[in-house]
PDB file with one MODEL, atoms N, CA, C and O in Angstrom:
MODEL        1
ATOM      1  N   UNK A   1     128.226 157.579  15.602  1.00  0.00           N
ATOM      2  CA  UNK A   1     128.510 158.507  14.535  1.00  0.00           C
ATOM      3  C   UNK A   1     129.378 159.630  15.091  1.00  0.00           C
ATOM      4  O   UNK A   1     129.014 160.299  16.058  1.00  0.00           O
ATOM      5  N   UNK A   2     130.325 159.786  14.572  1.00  0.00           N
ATOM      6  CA  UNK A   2     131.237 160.683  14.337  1.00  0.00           C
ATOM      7  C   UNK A   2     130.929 161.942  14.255  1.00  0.00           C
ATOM      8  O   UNK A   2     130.045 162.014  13.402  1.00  0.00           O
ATOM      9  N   UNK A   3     131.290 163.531  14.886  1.00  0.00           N
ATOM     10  CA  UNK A   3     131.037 164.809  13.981  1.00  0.00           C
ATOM     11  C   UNK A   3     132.808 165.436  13.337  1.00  0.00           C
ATOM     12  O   UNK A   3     133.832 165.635  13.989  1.00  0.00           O
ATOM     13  N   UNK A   4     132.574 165.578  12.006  1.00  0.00           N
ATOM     14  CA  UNK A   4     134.176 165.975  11.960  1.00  0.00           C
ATOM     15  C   UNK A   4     134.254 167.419  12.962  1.00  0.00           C
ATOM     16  O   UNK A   4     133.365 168.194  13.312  1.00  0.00           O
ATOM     17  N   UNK A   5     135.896 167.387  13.272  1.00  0.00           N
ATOM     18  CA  UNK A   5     136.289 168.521  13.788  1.00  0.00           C
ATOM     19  C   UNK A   5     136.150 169.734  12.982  1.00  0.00           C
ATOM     20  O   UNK A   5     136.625 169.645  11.850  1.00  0.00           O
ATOM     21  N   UNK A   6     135.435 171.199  13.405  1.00  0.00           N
ATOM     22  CA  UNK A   6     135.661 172.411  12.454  1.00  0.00           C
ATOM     23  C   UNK A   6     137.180 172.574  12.458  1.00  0.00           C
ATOM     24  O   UNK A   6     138.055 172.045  13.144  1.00  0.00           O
ATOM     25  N   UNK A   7     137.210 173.390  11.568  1.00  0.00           N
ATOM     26  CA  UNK A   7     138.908 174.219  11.026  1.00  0.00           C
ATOM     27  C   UNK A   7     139.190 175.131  12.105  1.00  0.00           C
ATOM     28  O   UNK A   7     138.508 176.074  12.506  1.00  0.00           O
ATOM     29  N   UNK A   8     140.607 174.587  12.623  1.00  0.00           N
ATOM     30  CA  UNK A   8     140.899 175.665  13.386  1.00  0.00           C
ATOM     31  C   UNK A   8     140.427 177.357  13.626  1.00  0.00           C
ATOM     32  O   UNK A   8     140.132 178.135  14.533  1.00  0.00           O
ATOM     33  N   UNK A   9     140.589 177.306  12.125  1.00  0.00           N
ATOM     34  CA  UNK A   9     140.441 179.202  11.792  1.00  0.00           C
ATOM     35  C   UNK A   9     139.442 179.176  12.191  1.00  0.00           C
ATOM     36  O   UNK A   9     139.330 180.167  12.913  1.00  0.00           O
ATOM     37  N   UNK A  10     138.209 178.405  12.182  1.00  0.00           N
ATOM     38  CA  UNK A  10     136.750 178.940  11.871  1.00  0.00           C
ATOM     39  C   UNK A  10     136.301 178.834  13.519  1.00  0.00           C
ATOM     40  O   UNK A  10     135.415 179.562  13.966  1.00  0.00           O
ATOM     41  N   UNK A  11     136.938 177.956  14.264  1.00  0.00           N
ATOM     42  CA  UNK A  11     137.027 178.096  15.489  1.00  0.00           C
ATOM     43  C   UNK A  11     136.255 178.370  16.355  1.00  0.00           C
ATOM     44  O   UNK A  11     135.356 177.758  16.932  1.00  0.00           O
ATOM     45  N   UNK A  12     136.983 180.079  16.452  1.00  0.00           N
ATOM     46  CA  UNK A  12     137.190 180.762  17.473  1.00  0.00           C
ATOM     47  C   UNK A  12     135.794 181.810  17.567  1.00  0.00           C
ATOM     48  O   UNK A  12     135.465 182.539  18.504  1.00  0.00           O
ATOM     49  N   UNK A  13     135.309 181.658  16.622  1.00  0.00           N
ATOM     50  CA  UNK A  13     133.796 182.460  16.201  1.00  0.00           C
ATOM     51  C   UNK A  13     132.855 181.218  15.720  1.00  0.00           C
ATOM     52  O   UNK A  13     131.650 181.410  15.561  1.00  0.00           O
ATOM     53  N   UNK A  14     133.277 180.299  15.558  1.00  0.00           N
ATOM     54  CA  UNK A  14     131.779 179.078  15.771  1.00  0.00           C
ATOM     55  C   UNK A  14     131.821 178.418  17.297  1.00  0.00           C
ATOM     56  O   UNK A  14     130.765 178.048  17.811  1.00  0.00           O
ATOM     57  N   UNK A  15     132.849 178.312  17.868  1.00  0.00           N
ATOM     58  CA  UNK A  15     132.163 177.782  19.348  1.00  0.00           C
ATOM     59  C   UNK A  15     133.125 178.677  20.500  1.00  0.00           C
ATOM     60  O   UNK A  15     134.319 178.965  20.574  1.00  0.00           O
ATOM     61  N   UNK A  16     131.905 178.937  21.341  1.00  0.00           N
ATOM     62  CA  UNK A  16     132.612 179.077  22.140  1.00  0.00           C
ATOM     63  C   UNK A  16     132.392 178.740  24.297  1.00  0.00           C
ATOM     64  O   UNK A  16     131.580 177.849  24.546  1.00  0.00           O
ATOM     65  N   UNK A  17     132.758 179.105  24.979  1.00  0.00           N
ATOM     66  CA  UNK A  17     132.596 177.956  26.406  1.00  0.00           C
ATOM     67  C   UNK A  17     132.701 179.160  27.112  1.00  0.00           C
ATOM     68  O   UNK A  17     133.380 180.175  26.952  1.00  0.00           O
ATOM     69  N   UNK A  18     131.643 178.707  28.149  1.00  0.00           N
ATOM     70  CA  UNK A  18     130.900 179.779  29.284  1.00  0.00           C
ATOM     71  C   UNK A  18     130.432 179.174  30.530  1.00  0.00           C
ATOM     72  O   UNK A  18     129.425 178.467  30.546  1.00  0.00           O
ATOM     73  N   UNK A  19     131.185 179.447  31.667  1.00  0.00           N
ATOM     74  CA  UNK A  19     130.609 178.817  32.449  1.00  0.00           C
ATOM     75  C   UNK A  19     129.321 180.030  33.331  1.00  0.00           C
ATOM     76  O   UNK A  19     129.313 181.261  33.332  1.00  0.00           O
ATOM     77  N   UNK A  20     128.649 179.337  33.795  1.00  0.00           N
ATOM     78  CA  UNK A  20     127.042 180.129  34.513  1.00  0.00           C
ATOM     79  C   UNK A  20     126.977 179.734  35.584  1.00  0.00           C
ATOM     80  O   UNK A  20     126.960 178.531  35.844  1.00  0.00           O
ATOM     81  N   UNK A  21     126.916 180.838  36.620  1.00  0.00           N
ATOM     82  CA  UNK A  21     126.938 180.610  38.380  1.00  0.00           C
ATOM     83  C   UNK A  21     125.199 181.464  38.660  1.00  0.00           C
ATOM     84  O   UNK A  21     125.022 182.529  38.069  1.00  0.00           O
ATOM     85  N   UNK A  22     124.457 181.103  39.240  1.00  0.00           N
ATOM     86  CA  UNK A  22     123.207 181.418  39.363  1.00  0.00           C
ATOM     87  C   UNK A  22     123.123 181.443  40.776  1.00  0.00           C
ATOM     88  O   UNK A  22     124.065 180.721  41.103  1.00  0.00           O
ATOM     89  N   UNK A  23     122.529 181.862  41.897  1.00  0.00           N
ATOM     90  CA  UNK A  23     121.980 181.934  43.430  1.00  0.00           C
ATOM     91  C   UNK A  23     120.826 182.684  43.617  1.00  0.00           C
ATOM     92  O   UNK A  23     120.401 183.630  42.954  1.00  0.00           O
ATOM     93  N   UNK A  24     120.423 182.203  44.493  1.00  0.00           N
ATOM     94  CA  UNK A  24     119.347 183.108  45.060  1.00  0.00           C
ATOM     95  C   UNK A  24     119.928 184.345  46.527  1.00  0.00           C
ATOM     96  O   UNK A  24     120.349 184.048  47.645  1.00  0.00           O
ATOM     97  N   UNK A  25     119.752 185.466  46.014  1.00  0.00           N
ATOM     98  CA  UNK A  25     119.761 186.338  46.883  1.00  0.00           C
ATOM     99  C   UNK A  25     118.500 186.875  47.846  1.00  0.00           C
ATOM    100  O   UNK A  25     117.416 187.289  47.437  1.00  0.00           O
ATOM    101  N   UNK A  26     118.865 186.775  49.007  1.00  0.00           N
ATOM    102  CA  UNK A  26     117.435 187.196  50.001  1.00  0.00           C
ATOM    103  C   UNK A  26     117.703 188.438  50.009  1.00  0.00           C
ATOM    104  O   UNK A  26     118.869 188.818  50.114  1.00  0.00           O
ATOM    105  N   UNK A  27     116.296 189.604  49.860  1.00  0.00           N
ATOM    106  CA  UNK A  27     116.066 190.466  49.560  1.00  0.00           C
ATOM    107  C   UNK A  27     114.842 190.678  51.075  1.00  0.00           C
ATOM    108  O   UNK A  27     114.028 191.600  51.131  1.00  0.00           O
ATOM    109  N   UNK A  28     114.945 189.976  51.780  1.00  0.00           N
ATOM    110  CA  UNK A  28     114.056 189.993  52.929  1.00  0.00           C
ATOM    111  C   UNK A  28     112.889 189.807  53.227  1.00  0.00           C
ATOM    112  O   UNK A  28     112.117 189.972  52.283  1.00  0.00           O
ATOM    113  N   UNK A  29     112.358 189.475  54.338  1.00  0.00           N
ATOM    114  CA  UNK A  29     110.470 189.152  54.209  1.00  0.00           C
ATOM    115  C   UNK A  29     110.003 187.638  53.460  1.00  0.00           C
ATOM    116  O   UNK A  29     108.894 187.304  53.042  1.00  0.00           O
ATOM    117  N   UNK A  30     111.343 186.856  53.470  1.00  0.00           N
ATOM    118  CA  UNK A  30     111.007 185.810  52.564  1.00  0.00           C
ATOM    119  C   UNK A  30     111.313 185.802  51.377  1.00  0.00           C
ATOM    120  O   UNK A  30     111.863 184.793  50.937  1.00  0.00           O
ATOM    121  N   UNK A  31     111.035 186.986  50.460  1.00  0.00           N
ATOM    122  CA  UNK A  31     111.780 187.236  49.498  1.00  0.00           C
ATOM    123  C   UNK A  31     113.076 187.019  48.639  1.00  0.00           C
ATOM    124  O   UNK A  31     114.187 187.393  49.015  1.00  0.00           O
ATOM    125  N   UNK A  32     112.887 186.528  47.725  1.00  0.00           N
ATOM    126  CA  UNK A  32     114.512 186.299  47.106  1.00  0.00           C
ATOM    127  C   UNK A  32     114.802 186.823  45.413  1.00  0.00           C
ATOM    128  O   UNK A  32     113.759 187.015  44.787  1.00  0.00           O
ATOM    129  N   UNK A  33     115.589 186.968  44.947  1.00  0.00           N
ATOM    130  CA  UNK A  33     115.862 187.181  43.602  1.00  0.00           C
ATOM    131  C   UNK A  33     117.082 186.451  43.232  1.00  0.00           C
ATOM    132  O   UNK A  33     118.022 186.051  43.919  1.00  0.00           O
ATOM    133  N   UNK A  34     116.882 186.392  42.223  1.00  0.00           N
ATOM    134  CA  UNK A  34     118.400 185.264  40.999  1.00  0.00           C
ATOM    135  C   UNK A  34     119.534 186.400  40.581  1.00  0.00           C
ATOM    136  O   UNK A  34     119.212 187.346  39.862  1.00  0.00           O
ATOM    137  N   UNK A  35     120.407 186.297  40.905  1.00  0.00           N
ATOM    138  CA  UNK A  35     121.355 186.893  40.304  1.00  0.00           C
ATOM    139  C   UNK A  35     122.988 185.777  39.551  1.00  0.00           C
ATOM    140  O   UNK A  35     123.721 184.799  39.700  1.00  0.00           O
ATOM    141  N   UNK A  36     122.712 186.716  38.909  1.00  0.00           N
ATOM    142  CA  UNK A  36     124.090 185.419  37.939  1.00  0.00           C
ATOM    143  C   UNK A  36     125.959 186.065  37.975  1.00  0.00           C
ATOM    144  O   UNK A  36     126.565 187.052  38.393  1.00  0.00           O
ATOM    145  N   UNK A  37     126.212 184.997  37.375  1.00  0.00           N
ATOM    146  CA  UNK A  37     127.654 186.255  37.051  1.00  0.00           C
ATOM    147  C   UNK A  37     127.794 184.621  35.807  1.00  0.00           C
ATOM    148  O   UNK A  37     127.369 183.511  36.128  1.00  0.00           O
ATOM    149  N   UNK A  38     128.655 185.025  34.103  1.00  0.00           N
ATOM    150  CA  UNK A  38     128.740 184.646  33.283  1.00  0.00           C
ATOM    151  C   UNK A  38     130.616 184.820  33.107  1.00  0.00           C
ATOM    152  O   UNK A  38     131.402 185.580  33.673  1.00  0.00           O
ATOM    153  N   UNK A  39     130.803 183.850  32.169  1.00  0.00           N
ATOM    154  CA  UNK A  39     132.409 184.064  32.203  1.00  0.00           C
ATOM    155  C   UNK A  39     132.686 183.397  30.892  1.00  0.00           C
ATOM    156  O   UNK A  39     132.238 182.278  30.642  1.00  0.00           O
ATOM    157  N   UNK A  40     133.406 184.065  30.073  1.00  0.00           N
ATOM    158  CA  UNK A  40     134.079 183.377  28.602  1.00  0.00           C
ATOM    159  C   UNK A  40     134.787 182.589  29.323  1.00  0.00           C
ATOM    160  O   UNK A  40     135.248 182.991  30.391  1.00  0.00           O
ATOM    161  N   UNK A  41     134.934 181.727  29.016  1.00  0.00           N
ATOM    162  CA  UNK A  41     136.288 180.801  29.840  1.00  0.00           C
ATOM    163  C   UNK A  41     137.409 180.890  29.026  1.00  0.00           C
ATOM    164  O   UNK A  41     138.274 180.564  29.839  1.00  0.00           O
ATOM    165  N   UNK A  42     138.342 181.232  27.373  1.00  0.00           N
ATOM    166  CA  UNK A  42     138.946 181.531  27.091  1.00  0.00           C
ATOM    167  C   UNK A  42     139.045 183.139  27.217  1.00  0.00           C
ATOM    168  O   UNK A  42     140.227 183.374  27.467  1.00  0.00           O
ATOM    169  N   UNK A  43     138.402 184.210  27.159  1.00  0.00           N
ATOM    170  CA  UNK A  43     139.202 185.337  27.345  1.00  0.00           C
ATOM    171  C   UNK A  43     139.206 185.402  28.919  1.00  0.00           C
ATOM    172  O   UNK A  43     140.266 185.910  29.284  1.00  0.00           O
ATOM    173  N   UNK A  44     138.354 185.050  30.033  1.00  0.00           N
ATOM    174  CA  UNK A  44     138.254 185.516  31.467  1.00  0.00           C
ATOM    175  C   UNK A  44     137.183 186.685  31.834  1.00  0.00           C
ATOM    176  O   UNK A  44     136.723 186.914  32.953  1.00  0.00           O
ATOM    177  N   UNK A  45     136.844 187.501  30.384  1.00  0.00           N
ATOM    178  CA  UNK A  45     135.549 187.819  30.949  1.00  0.00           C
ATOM    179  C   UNK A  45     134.719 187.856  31.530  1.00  0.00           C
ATOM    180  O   UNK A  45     134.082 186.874  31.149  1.00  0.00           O
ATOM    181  N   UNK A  46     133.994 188.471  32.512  1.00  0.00           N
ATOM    182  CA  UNK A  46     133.201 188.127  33.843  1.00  0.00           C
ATOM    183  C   UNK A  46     132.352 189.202  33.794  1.00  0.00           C
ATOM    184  O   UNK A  46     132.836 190.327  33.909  1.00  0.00           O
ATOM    185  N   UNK A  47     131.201 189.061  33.646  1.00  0.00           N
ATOM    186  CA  UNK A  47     130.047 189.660  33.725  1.00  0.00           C
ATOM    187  C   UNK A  47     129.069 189.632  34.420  1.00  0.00           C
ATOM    188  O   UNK A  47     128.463 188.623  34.060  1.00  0.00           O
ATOM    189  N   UNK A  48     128.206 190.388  35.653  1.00  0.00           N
ATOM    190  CA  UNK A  48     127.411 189.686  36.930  1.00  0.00           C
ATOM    191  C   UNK A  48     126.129 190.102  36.346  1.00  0.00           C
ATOM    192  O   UNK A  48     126.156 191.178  35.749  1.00  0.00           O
ATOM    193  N   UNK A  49     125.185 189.569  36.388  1.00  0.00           N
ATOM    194  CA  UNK A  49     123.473 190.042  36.029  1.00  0.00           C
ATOM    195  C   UNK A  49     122.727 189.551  37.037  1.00  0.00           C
ATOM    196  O   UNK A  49     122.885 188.660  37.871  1.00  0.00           O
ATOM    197  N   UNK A  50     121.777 190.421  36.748  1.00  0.00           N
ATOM    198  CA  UNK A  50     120.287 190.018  37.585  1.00  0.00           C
ATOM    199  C   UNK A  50     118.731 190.163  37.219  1.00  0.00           C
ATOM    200  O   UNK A  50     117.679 190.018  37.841  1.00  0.00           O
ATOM    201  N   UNK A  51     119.262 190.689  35.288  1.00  0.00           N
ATOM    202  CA  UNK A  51     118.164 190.377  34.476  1.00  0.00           C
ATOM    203  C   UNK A  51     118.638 189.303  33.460  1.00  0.00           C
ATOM    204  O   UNK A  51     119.771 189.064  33.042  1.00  0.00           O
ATOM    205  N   UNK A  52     117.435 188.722  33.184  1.00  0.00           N
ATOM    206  CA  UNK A  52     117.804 187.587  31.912  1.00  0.00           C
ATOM    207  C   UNK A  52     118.690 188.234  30.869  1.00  0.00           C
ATOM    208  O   UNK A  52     119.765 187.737  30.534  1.00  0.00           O
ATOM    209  N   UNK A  53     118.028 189.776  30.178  1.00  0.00           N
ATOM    210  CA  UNK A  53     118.209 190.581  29.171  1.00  0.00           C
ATOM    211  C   UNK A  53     119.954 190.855  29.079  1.00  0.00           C
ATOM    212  O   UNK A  53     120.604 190.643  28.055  1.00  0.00           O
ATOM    213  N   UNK A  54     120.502 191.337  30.299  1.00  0.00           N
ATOM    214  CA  UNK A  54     121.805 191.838  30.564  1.00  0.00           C
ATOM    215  C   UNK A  54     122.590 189.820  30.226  1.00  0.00           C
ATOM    216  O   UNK A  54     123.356 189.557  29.299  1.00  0.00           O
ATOM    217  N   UNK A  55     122.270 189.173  30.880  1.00  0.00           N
ATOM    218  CA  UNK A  55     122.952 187.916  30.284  1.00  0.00           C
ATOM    219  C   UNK A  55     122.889 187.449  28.666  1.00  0.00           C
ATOM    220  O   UNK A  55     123.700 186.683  28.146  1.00  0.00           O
ATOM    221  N   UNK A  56     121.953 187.964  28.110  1.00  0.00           N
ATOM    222  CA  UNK A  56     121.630 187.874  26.675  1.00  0.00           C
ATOM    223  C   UNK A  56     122.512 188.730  25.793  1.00  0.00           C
ATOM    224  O   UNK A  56     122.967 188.493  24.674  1.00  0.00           O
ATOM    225  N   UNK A  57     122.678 190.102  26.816  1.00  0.00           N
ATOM    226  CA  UNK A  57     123.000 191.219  25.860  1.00  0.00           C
ATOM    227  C   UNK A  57     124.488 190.806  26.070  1.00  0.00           C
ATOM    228  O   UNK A  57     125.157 190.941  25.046  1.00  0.00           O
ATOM    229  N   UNK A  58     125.274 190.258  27.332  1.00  0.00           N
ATOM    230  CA  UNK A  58     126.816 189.698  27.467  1.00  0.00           C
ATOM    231  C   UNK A  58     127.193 188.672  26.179  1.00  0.00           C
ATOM    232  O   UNK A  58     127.903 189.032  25.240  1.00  0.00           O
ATOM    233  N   UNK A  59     126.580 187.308  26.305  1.00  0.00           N
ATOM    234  CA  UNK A  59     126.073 186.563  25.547  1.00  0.00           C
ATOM    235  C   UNK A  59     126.269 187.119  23.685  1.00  0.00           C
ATOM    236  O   UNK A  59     127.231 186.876  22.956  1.00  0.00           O
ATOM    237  N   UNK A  60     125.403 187.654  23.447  1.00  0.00           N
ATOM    238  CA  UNK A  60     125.491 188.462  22.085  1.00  0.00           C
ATOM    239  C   UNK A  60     126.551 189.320  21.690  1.00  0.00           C
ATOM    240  O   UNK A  60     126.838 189.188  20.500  1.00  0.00           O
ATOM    241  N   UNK A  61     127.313 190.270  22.397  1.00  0.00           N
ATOM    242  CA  UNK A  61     128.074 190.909  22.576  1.00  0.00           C
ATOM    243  C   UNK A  61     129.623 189.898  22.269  1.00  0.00           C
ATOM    244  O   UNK A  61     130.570 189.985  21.488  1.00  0.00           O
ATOM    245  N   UNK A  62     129.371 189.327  22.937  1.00  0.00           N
ATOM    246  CA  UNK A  62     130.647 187.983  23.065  1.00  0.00           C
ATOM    247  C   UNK A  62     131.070 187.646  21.305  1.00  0.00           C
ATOM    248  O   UNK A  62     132.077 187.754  20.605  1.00  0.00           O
ATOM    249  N   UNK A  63     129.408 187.112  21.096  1.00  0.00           N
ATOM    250  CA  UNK A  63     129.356 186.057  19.802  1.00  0.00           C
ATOM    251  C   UNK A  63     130.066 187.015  18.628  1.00  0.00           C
ATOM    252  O   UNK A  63     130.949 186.691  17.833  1.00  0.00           O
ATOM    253  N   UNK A  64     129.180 188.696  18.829  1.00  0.00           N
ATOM    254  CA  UNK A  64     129.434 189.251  17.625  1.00  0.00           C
ATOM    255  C   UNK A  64     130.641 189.669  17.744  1.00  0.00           C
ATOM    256  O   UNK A  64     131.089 189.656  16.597  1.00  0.00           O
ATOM    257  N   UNK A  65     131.626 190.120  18.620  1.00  0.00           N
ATOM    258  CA  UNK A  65     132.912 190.803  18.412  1.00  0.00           C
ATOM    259  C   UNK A  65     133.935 189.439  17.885  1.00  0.00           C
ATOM    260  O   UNK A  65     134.830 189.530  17.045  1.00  0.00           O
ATOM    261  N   UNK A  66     133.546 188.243  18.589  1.00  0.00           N
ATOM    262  CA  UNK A  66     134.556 187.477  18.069  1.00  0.00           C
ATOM    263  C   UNK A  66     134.385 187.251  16.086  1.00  0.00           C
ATOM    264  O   UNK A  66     135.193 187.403  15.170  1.00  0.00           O
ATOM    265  N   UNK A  67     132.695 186.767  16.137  1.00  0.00           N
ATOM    266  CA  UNK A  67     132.853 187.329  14.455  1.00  0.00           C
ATOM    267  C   UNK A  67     133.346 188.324  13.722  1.00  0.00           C
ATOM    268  O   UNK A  67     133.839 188.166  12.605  1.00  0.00           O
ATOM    269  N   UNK A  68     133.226 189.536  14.389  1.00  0.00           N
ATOM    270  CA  UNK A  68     134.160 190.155  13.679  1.00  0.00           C
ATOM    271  C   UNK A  68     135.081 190.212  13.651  1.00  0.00           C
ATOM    272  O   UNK A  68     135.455 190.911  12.709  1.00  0.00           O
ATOM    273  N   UNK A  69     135.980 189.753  14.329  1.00  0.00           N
ATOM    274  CA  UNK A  69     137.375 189.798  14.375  1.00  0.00           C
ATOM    275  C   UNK A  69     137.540 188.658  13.799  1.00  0.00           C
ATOM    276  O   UNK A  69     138.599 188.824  13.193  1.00  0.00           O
ATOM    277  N   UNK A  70     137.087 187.307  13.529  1.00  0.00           N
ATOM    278  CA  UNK A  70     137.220 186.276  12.533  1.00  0.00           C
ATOM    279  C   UNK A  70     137.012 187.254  10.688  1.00  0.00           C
ATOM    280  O   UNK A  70     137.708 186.984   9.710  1.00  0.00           O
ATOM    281  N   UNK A  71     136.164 188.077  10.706  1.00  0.00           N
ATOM    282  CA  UNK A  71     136.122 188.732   9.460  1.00  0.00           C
ATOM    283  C   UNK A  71     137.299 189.642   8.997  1.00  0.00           C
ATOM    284  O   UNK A  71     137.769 189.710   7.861  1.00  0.00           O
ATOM    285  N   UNK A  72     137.648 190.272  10.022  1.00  0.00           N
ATOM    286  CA  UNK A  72     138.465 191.080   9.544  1.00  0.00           C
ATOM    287  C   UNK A  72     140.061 190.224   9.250  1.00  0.00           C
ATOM    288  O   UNK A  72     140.846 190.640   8.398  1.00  0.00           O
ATOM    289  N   UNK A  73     140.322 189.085  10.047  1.00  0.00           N
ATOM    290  CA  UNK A  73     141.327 188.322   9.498  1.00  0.00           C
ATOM    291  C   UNK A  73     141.404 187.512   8.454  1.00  0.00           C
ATOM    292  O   UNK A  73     142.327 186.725   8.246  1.00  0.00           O
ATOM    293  N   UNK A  74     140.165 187.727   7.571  1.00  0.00           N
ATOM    294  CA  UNK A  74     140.423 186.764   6.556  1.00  0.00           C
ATOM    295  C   UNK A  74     140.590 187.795   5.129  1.00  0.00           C
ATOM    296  O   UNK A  74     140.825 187.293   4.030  1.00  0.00           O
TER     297      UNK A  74
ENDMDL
END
């Protein structure tokens, strides 16, 4: 089964591509923590975290400006 292609226009605010780099950082004593860095792959955006929340809040941030800017062009 097939999915049709969306409309160009509608695009650019229904999908969009992110690549996610994750490591463990030693913090010493055995110790380690996760730190990330996130990237729009069409604008180049690059964002580094080391809470879930800050990747969520990049994430969200992303989704809603491109909707709006899909709104305001129509």
């Amino acid at each position: 089964m097939t999915t049709p292609a969306p409309e160009s226009a509608d695009v650019s605010y229904r999908s969009h591509l992110f690549t996610l780099r994750l490591w463990a950082e030693a913090l010493g004593d055995g110790q380690h923590t996760w730190r990330g860095k996130v990237t729009h792959v069409l604008s180049g955006e690059t964002h580094y975290f080391r809470e879930w929340r800050e990747l969520m809040g990049f994430l969200w941030d992303a989704l809603q400006s491109s909707r709006a800017e899909a709104a305001s062009e129509e």
